[in-house]
N, C-alpha and C positions, 0 to 999 in steps of 0.2 A: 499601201505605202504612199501611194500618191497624197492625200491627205496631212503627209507629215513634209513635203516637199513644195516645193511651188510648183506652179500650172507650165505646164508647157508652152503655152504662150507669155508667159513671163519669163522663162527660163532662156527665150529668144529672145526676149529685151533686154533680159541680164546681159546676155553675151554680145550683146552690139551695143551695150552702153561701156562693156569692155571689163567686165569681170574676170577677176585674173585667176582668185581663190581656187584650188584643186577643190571639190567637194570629193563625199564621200556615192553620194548617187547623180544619176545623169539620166538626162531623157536622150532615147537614144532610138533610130529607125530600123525594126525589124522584123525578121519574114516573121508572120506568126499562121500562115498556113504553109506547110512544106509543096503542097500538093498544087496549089493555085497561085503559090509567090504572092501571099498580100503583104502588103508592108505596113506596119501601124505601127507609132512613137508606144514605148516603154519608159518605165524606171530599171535602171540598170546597177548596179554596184560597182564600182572602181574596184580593185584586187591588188593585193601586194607588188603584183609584175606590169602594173599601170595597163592592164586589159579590162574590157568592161565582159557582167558577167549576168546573165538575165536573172531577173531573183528565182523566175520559178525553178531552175535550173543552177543554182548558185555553188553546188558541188559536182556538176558534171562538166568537163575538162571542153567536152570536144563542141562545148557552145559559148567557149569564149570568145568576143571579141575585138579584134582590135582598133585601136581610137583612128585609126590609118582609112580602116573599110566603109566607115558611116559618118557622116554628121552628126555630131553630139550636142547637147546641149546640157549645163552645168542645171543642176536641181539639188541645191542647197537646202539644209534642215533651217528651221528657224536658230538654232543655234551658232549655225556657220555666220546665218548672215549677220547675228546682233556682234559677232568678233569685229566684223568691220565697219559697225554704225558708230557714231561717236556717241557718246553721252552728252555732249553740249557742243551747240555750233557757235564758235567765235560772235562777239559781238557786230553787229554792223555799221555801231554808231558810240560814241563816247557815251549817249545815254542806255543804253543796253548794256546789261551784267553778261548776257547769252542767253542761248535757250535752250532747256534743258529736255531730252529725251523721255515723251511719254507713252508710257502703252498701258493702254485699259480697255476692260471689256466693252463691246457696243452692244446696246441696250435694243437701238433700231434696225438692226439687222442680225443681230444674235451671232456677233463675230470681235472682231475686235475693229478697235482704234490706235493709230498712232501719228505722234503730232511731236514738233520741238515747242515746246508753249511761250509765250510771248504772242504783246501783240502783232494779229494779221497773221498769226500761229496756220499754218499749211495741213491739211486734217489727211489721212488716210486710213478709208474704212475695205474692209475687205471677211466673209467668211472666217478665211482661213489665215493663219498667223504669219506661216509662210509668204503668201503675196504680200499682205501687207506689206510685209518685215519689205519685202523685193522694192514694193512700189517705192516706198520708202527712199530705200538704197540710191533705184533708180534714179528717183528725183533728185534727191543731192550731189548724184555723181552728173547728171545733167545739166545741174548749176553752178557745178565748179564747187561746191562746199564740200567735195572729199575729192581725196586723188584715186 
């Protein structure tokens, strides 16, 4: 699942750069030995009753839980996060039209690319579609070009 989400350590930049969006999974810290108490970040599932729910366990009751007991962190699909990327960033000068939202495959690292095109165009390469999408996000909400 991890692979259709972003990285855990982006999913910690999302949420200190102040991501509001509910997602549907969350990285989230949990015992994963009963026996030795280790605790290691998961992908978790949100549930109709706002309790998180660990996938491998996603229909058993008594391993729900609640957003109150752990630090969580939001791990948006790529889906989630294109809702809140703009398709075009306002001009910044009377000679700029805008720039407009690209994403395409990358060739040099066998991942993708995304950029608003225009010159001095700001590139983000990453794997996985998910980060990108994130880094993306990231950067614009750090420059004040989304709210």
């Amino acid at each position: 699942m991890d692979k259709y989400c972003v990285s855990l350590e982006l999913a910690k930049q999302l949420k200190e750069a102040g991501w509001k969006k509910e997602t549907e999974f969350w990285w989230g810290k949990l015992k994963t030995n009963m026996c030795n108490t280790i605790y290691a970040y998961e992908i978790l599932h949100l549930n109709e009753d706002g309790n998180f729910v660990p996938l491998d366990y996603i229909n058993i009751s008594d391993n729900i839980v609640s957003k109150k007991d752990c630090k969580f962190y939001p791990a948006p699909l790529a889906t989630e996060i294109l809702e809140l990327l703009p398709n075009i960033i306002n001009p910044i000068d009377d000679n700029c039209r805008g720039h407009y939202l690209s994403i395409s495959p990358s060739v040099s690292i066998k991942g993708w690319q995304v950029c608003y095109g225009g010159y001095r165009a700001k590139v983000f390469i990453d794997k996985s579609l998910p980060n990108v999408l994130a880094k993306t996000w990231i950067y614009l909400k750090k420059e004040g070009l989304i709210k």
